[in-house]
Every structure is written in structure tokens, then in C-alpha cells.
C-alpha positions, -999 to +999 in steps of 0.1 A: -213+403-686-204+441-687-228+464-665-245+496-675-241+528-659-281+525-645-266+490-629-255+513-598-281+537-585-247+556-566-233+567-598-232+603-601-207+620-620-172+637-607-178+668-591-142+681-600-136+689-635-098+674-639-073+698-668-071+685-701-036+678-709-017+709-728-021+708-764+000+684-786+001+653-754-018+623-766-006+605-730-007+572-730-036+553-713-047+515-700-068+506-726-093+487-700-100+516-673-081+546-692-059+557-658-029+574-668-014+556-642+006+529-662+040+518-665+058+498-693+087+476-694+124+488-701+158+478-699+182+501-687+221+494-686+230+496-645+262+506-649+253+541-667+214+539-657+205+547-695+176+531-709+186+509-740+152+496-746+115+486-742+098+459-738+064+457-761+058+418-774+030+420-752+006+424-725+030+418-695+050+446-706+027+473-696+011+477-662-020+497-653-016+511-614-053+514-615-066+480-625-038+466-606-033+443-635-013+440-668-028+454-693-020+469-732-018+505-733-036+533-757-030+567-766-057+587-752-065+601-788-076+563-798-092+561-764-116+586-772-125+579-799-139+545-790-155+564-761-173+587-784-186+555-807-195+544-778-214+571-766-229+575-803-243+539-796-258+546-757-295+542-751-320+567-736-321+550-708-281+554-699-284+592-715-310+599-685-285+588-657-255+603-677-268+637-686-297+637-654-320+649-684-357+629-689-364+619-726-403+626-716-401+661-706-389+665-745-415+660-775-416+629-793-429+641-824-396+643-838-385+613-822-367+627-790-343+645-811-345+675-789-336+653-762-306+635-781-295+675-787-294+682-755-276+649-742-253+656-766-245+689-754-242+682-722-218+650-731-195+676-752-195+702-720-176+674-699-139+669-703-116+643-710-114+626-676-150+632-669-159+614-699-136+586-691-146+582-660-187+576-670-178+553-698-153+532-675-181+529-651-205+519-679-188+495-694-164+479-669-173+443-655-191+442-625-190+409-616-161+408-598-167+437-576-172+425-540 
């Protein structure tokens, strides 16, 4: 079962705004916590220590520092964009612990949009890393923490 950002009452978010990489990267990413910490598999010829080749025919060729585990990588270009759908799709609930905003200090008349405005803003001020860091720990499974 995946857990929701409201599952832990600690979760607050990072208080140091990370750089954004320099325009034209599109790093690659672990596609299950979004580190940039990962590795993949290559050969390289010992004798001259040039790389001849990688390994990609599947998940044991990549490596995620982070999760500690094997895991298939993503360029963070395609990471955030499943980020932002998923964002798009977040309830008003998870928007009041994200953004710290309360839907009922807004006006319902037009159906909170004033208050899906404002999350919104405040979701587009953050930067890549901040962003994901809250849907990592919105979406990760919980179950095996300890």
C-alpha cells in the first residue's frame, strides 16, 4: 500500500532550496526515489581502462545509492513530468500539508479554486529537488520502514 504525505505528521518540507542543474542537463534519475545518486553497468577493457560498453537489458544494470537497491533509471525531464500529473491528481487534503495553506480560509463559492490557485503557486515556487523530495515521500511505500 503506498502512503500519503498526511501519513507522517513529521513531514515538513526541506528548508534548503537545492540548484537546479545548468540548462541543457536532463541527469539521469532512479525512477523509484528520484536520487541522482545511481550508477549503471559498463564494461571497460583493463588493459587500456576504456569503456567499450553498457550494460542496459535490465533492472540489475542500474543501481540507485539511495534506495540501496537495483532499480531502472529516468531522465529527470520524464521524472517530472510524472511528478507534475501527479501533483495535478493530489487531494485537498495532501495540498494542506504540502503548501501549509487551509482550503477553508478560501471561499467555496467557486469551488476552492482560489485555494487550488494558490497551491498551485506555491507548488511552481519550489524547485526541482524540493518537489522531488515531497512526491518521494508521498508516494513511497511505507510499509517497510522500521
Amino acid at each position: 500500500m503506498i502512503g500519503n504525505i498526511h501519513d507522517t505528521p513529521d513531514f515538513k518540507l526541506p528548508e534548503i532550496r537545492n540548484e537546479e542543474p545548468p540548462a541543457g542537463k536532463d541527469p539521469w534519475r532512479c525512477e523509484e526515489c528520484g536520487s541522482k545518486d545511481v550508477q549503471q553497468r559498463a564494461w571497460v577493457d583493463i588493459n587500456d581502462e576504456e569503456n567499450i560498453s553498457y550494460d542496459d537489458s535490465g533492472r540489475d544494470d542500474y543501481y540507485c545509492h539511495h534506495c540501496d537497491e537495483h532499480n531502472y533509471l529516468v531522465l529527470e525531464s520524464e521524472l517530472m513530468k510524472k511528478i507534475e500529473e501527479w501533483w495535478k491528481q493530489t487531494d485537498f487534503e495532501t495540498m494542506e500539508v504540502i503548501t501549509g495553506l487551509v482550503q477553508d480560509d478560501f471561499d467555496p463559492a467557486d469551488g476552492y479554486q482560489a485555494f487550488v490557485d494558490a497551491c498551485e503557486g506555491k507548488w511552481n515556487s519550489l524547485g526541482v529537488e524540493e518537489k522531488i523530495h515531497i512526491w518521494h515521500e508521498s508516494t513511497r511505500d511505507k510499509s517497510n520502514d522500521d
